[in-house]
Every structure is written in C-alpha cells, then in structure tokens.
C-alpha positions, 0 to 999 in steps of 0.5 A: 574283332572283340571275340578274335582279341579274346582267342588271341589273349587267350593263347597268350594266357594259357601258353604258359599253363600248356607248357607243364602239361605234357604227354609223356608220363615218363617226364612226370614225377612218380605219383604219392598215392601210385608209386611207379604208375604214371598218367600225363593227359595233353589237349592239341590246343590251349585255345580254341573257337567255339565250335572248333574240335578239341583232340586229347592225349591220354598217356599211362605208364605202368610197370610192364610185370603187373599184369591186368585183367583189364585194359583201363579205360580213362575215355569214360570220365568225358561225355559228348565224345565227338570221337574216340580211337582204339587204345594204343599199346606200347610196351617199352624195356620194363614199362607197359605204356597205353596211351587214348585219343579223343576228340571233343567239342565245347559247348559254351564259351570260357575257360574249360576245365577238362575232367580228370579221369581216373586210372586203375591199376593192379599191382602185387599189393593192390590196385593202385589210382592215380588221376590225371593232371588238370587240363585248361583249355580257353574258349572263345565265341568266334566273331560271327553275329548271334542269329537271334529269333524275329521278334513276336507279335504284340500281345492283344486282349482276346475277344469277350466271350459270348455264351451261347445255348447248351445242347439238349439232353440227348446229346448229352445221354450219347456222350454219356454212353460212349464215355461208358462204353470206352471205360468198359473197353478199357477195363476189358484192355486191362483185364488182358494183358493182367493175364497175359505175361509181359515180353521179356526185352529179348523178345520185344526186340525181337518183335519190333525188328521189321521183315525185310520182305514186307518192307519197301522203303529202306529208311523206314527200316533204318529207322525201325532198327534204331527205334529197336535198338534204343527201347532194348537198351532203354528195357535193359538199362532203365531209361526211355530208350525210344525217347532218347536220341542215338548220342544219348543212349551211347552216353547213358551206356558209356561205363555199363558196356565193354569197349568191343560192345559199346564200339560196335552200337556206337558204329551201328547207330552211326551207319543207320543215322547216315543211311536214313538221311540219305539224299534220294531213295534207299534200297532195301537191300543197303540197310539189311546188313544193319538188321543181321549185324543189331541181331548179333550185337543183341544176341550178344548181350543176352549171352553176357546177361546170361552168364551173369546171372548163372555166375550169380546162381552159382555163387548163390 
C-alpha cells in the first residue's frame, strides 16, 4: 500500500516537469551554442514501477540544406538498451527531422535522471552540438514483498585438529618426480607455442566455428557460435570477450560499431540465446543459418579493419 501511494505522489510530483518536456523540437527555442538546430527528448511516462519499461523519444531538427556524412546517433548516451527501433527520417519544407526510439528498464528505485546525449551536426561553418533536455523520471518499488534469502545456519567451532603420522620418504621422492616432470612439460609447452606464431583473430575464429557434419546437438552449436563471436570481439576490441555475456559485449561494442553491424550482433546474438534455451531437442539444421550469417557479420569486419589500415598506409 506505502510503495503504491509513493507511484501515485510521484506522478503528481512530475506531472508538472513532464509538461515542459516535449517531442516536438519545432516548439522549443533555437539553442545558444547550435543556432537552428533543435533537439526535444520525451519519455511515455513521468513514473513508473520497478521493472516496468520505459519508452524515449528522441526528436532532432536541422536545417534540411546541411548535408551529413553521417546520421547521428544519440541512442549511444544510454546503456542497457531493452530495445531500439531504426531512426525515423522526416523531412519537412526546409527542415530535415529524425527522431530515435528506445525502450529502457530502471534498475533500482528513486528519481532517474536520464542522460542527455549529445547531437552533432555539420553545418556551413562547422559542426554544431547541442544536447538534450533533461529528463526526470520517478521510480517507485512496486507493492510485492522482498523475497529475502533463508537465514544461514549458526556458526559452530571446527573441530580440534589432531596430527597424524607423515608419510615415508618414498612418497615424497614420487611426489618430487612428478613435480619434476610436469614442470619440465610445461618448459617443453612453452618452448612450442614461442616458435610457433600466435592465430591472428580472423583465424581463431575461423577455427573456433564447429562443422555442422560432426555436429549433433543443435544448441551445443548455438552456443559454440556465440562462444565464437564474444572472444573475436573480445581479440578485436580488448576485453574478455568469452567472460562476458551477450548484453555486455553489445555494450562495450555500442559506440565502436556502425549502426548496420552492431543491429545485425545485436540480432545474432538474440536469435542464438532463443534457440540454445529451447524447450526439447533442436535441429541441427535450425542453427546452421546462424553459422553463415556470423561468418558474414565477421568477414565483414575484417573488410572494415582492412581498408582502415590500408586508408592508414596511405595516409602514412
């Protein structure tokens, strides 16, 4: 009842603040800094449960004669992005307007104070940034009870240690062979792979991709895909791609991808997670789309790495 009053306090509180706040930058002043470029940002609600999504408008507004080499993309300020719809281009008489869509989920109760991305934009005398206005949203815990953890057991006094007889020499003479041999193993181990030249990350993925053939279990592969996937970024972009989860390789990857490449990870990694915790047994045949589609997704940021570096070459 007390965490239902604190949603209802809380929409009267931020009516008011949600009333400036508007989508349509055409109704907002021209900014100091940007001159006739505009940008409203705008969330669905101005309170919310835990839990509960939260849908943002991104609205911008720009002289339709400046031409871009680039869309902008203010979604890149927010992480933990449930999800994430294509941009929206409108051009009206003069004036280009693109406005974003975003759905988000708080992570703990309180006032949430959204970031305010920043928009770039080239006009005849520079590039020109303005930032979003600031967004308020109130989060309230919902009414259900904590489910809290049983209580652990009482802490007893170990028992008292009694020493017993050590074994004889010749146990410890084995013990010192073996620890003998394996460190000369791993010398050996060494030595090996100092001749040998290290896989580039285009080729360890290329060897961590299973072969359909000899495969029989189709979320075994799934997972072999994925598994694939988050070490070539992790090889790429430097972090521990097999220790971190889906999510979070797509938020260390946010602002280092195009739009089109990180959509299409984004939409590879959702496809292999659905299909490796299917109810029942999965086909192999179901999963080897995924395997031609993360072999193109990789071949083509070898081709962006390449031309990079030849574009680096030359400028060299």
């Amino acid at each position: 009842m007390a965490s239902r009053l604190f949603v209802l306090l809380s929409v009267l509180l931020a009516s008011g603040a949600a009333a400036e706040q508007t989508a349509d930058p055409a109704a907002l002043p021209a900014s100091a800094a940007g001159g006739r470029v505009r940008i409203a940002m705008e969330a669905d609600t101005a309170a919310l449960t835990l839990g509960d999504p939260l849908t943002l408008t991104i609205t911008c507004l720009w002289p339709r004669a400046w031409k871009q080499p680039r869309l902008p993309d203010p979604t890149v300020a927010f992480r933990r992005v449930a999800t994430v719809e294509p941009p929206v281009i409108a051009p009206s008489g003069t004036d280009m307007r693109v406005r974003w869509r975003l759905t988000l989920r708080a992570q703990r109760p309180g006032a949430w104070a959204l970031p305010r991305p920043v928009v770039q934009i080239h006009g005849p005398e520079g590039p020109v940034r303005v930032r979003a206005p600031e967004v308020i949203v109130q989060v309230g815990a919902g009414a259900d009870e904590p489910d809290l953890a049983e209580p652990r057991a009482l802490w007893r006094r170990p028992p008292a240690f009694t020493p017993q007889r050590g074994p004889g020499a010749w146990l410890w003479l084995v013990l010192g062979a073996a620890a003998l041999g394996a460190a000369a193993l791993a010398v050996e181990i060494l030595r090996r792979r100092r001749r040998s030249p290290p896989l580039s990350p285009h080729q360890r993925f290329l060897r961590d991709l299973p072969d359909p053939q000899s495969v029989t279990d189709g979320a075994a592969l799934a997972e072999a895909i994925g598994l694939a996937l988050r070490r070539y970024c992790g090889a790429i972009w430097s972090f521990d791609g097999p220790g971190a989860t889906p999510q979070e390789v797509l938020d260390r990857l946010r602002a280092d991808l195009p739009n089109e490449a990180f959509h299409r990870l984004r939409g590879l990694f959702g496809d292999l997670e659905r299909l490796r915790w299917a109810p029942g047994e999965l086909a192999v045949v179901a999963v080897s789309p995924l395997l031609d589609a993360a072999r193109e997704w990789e071949a083509g940021v070898e081709q962006r790495r390449a031309a990079a570096a030849a574009a680096e070459r030359e400028a060299a």
